[in-house]
Structures are given as structure tokens and as C-alpha cells.
N, C-alpha and C positions, 0 to 999 in steps of 0.2 A: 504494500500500500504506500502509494506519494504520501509524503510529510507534509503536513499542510502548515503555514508560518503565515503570523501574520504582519504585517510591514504599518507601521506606522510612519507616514515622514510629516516632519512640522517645519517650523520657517525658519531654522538656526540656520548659519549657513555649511557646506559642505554638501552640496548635493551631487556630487563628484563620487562621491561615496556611497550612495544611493548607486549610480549607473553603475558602480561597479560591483556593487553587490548582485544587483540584478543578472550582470550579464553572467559572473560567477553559478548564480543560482539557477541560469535557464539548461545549466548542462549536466546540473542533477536531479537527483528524484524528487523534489521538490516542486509544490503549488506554492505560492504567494498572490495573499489575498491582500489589497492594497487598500490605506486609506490615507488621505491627504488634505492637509489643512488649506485652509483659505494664503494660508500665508506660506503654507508650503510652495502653494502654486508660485503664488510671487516670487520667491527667494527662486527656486527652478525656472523658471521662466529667464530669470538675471544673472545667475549661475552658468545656465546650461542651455538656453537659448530654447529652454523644450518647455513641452505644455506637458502633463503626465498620458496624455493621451496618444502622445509619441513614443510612448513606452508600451503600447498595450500588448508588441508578439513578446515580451520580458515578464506581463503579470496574466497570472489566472482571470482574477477578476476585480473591478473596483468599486467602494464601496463610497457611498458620502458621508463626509464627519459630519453631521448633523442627522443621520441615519440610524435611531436609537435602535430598529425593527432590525436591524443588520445580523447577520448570523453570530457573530463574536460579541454580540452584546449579550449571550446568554453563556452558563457554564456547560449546556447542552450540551451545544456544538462541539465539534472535536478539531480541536487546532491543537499542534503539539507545540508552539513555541510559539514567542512575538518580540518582535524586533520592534523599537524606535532610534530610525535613522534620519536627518540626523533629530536630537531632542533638545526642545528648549526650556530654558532653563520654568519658565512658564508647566509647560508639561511637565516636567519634574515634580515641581510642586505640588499641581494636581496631583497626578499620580501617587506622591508622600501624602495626601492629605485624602486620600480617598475620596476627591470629588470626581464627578465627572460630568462637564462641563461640553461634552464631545463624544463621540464614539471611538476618537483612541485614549482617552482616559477611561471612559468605559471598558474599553476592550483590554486594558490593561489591569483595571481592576478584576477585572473577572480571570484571565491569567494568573495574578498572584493567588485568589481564592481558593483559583484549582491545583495550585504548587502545579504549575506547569514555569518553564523557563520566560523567564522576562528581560531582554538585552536593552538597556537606555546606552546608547551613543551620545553621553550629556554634550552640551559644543555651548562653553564660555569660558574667558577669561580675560581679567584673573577672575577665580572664584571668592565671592563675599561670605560671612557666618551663614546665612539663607542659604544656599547654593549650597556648602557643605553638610550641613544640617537634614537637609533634602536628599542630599545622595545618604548619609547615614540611616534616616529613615526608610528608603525604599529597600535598600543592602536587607536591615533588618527584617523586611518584607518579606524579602525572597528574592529581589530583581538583582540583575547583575550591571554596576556601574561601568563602561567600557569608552571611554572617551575617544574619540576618534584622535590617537598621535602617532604619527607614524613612525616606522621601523628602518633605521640604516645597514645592518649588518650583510643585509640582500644586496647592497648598493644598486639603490635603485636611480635609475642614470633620468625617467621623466616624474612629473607631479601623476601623471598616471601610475606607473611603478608602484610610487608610494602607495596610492591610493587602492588598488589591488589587494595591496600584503594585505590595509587594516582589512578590507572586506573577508579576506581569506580568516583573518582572526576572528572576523561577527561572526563568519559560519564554522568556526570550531565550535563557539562558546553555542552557540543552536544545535550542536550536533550533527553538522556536514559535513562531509570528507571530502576535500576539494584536491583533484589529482595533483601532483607536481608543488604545490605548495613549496617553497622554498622555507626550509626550519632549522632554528640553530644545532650547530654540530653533524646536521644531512648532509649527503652529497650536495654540493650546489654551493656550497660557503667553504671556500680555503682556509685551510689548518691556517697559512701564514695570516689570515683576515682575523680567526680565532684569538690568533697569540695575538693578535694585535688590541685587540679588546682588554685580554686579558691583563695586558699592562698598563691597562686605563687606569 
């Protein structure tokens, strides 16, 4: 059976991140059910020159955040994971405060309920007491805090590169096994790259 996740994106920016989760995502067993803010659209739009509808051969299906009737608004439905990519700090909050002002606040609440996996992509800085406080309280929830920063060890020679590995990192922490992956200490990273680290 396909893994079904659900995609939350809101308006922080990195939507770079997004497109590369998704393309990561369209080559495994995975459905992604999508849902996008009003200010998601915008910040994509300004980002990435796309509407989400430019994305539709990348998602199963899409849902509207103001769509309470939506299937992930129940604990019914069977979603095995949910991602917020990127998440602002806005969402955050919600989400630590159990409101749900939205259908991915909702749909997030209803993840934590059912101890299924919760990925926030937080995206600010620097972060304020609010901001830390928030990720402390969803942590204790169940969600797992993952900011999008990227990884050198790969040397990644474009901002795509980067952007790649972190997606490759959302879909460990989901449970995805993404081929080739580049990992420290694999094939793929030289001993002398190694040692070099290691006299950091």
C-alpha cells in the first residue's frame, strides 16, 4: 500500500524546498495530499515563479485550507505522516496551542492525536522566547522540529544541491528511503573530506 503524507506549505519562505521534496517524492511509493495557504500561494508565486497548480503531475491531490470537510480533518482517515514545508512561525504556534484556525492546523492536530509522525520545517531567524517556547511545546507533543539548514559535507556545488540533501533529510524523518542519498561516512564522501571535518 502507497504511504499516504500529508504536505502542509504556509508563507515562510523556502519554497525551493517544497519543489524538491516533491520531485524526491514523485519516485517513491508515496501519495501527497497537499494543502496551501493563502500566503503560501504568494510567497510561491515570488519564490518560484509557480502557482501550486503547476505542480499538480508532483501531488495526488489538493485540498483548501479553509476546507474543514477535508479528509485529514478527521482521525479517521488514514494518513501515515504530515509534513509542514516550509512552516511559519505563525503555524507553529497554532499548532503548540492547539488551535486550528485552518485545515493544516487542523490536520496537524489530528496527527499529533493519533501519535502518527509530525515534521514542522520551522523557517525564522533569529528565533525570539515565543519561537523557542513553541518548538519546545510541539517537541513535547510528538512533532518533530527540522528547520530547513542545509548540509556541506556533500559539497554541494548549486543552491539546488543544497536544497535536495535537506528534502532527502524531511523524507528520512517520514520514513522514505530515497535511492542514492548521499550520507556521512557512505560511498560518495572522501575519507580525505572526512578527516577534514574531523579537525574542525
Amino acid at each position: 500500500m502507497n504511504k499516504r503524507i500529508i504536505l502542509g506549505i504556509t508563507g515562510a519562505t523556502g519554497m525551493i524546498y517544497v519543489k524538491e521534496f516533491l520531485e524526491l517524492a514523485s519516485v517513491l511509493d508515496v501519495e501527497i495530499h497537499a494543502i496551501i495557504s493563502d500566503a503560501g500561494r504568494q510567497v510561491m508565486e515570488l519564490e518560484l515563479g509557480l502557482a501550486p497548480e503547476n505542480l499538480n503531475g508532483l501531488i495526488t491531490a489538493w485540498y483548501d485550507a479553509r476546507d474543514f470537510a477535508a479528509p485529514m480533518s478527521s482521525g479517521s482517515s488514514r494518513f501515515d505522516a504530515m509534513l509542514v514545508l516550509p512552516c511559519t512561525m505563525g503555524t507553529l504556534a497554532a499548532i503548540a496551542n492547539g488551535m486550528s484556525a485552518n485545515l493544516i492546523h487542523r490536520a496537524a492536530d489530528v496527527t499529533l492525536k493519533e501519535r502518527r509522525p509530525l515534521v514542522l520545517a520551522a523557517r525564522e531567524t533569529p528565533l525570539n522566547r515565543t519561537h523557542l517556547v513553541n518548538m519546545l511545546a510541539v517537541h513535547e507533543a510528538g512533532a518533530t522540529v527540522c528547520p530547513p539548514m542545509p548540509s556541506f559535507y556533500h559539497r554541494p556545488e548549486t543552491i539546488r544541491d543544497m536544497a535536495r540533501a535537506f528534502a532527502g533529510r524531511i523524507c528520512d524523518q517520514l520514513g522514505l528511503e530515497v535511492p542514492g542519498m548521499k550520507r556521512w561516512g557512505e560511498e560518495g564522501m572522501a575519507e580525505s573530506d572526512q578527516e577534514e571535518v574531523r579537525r574542525c
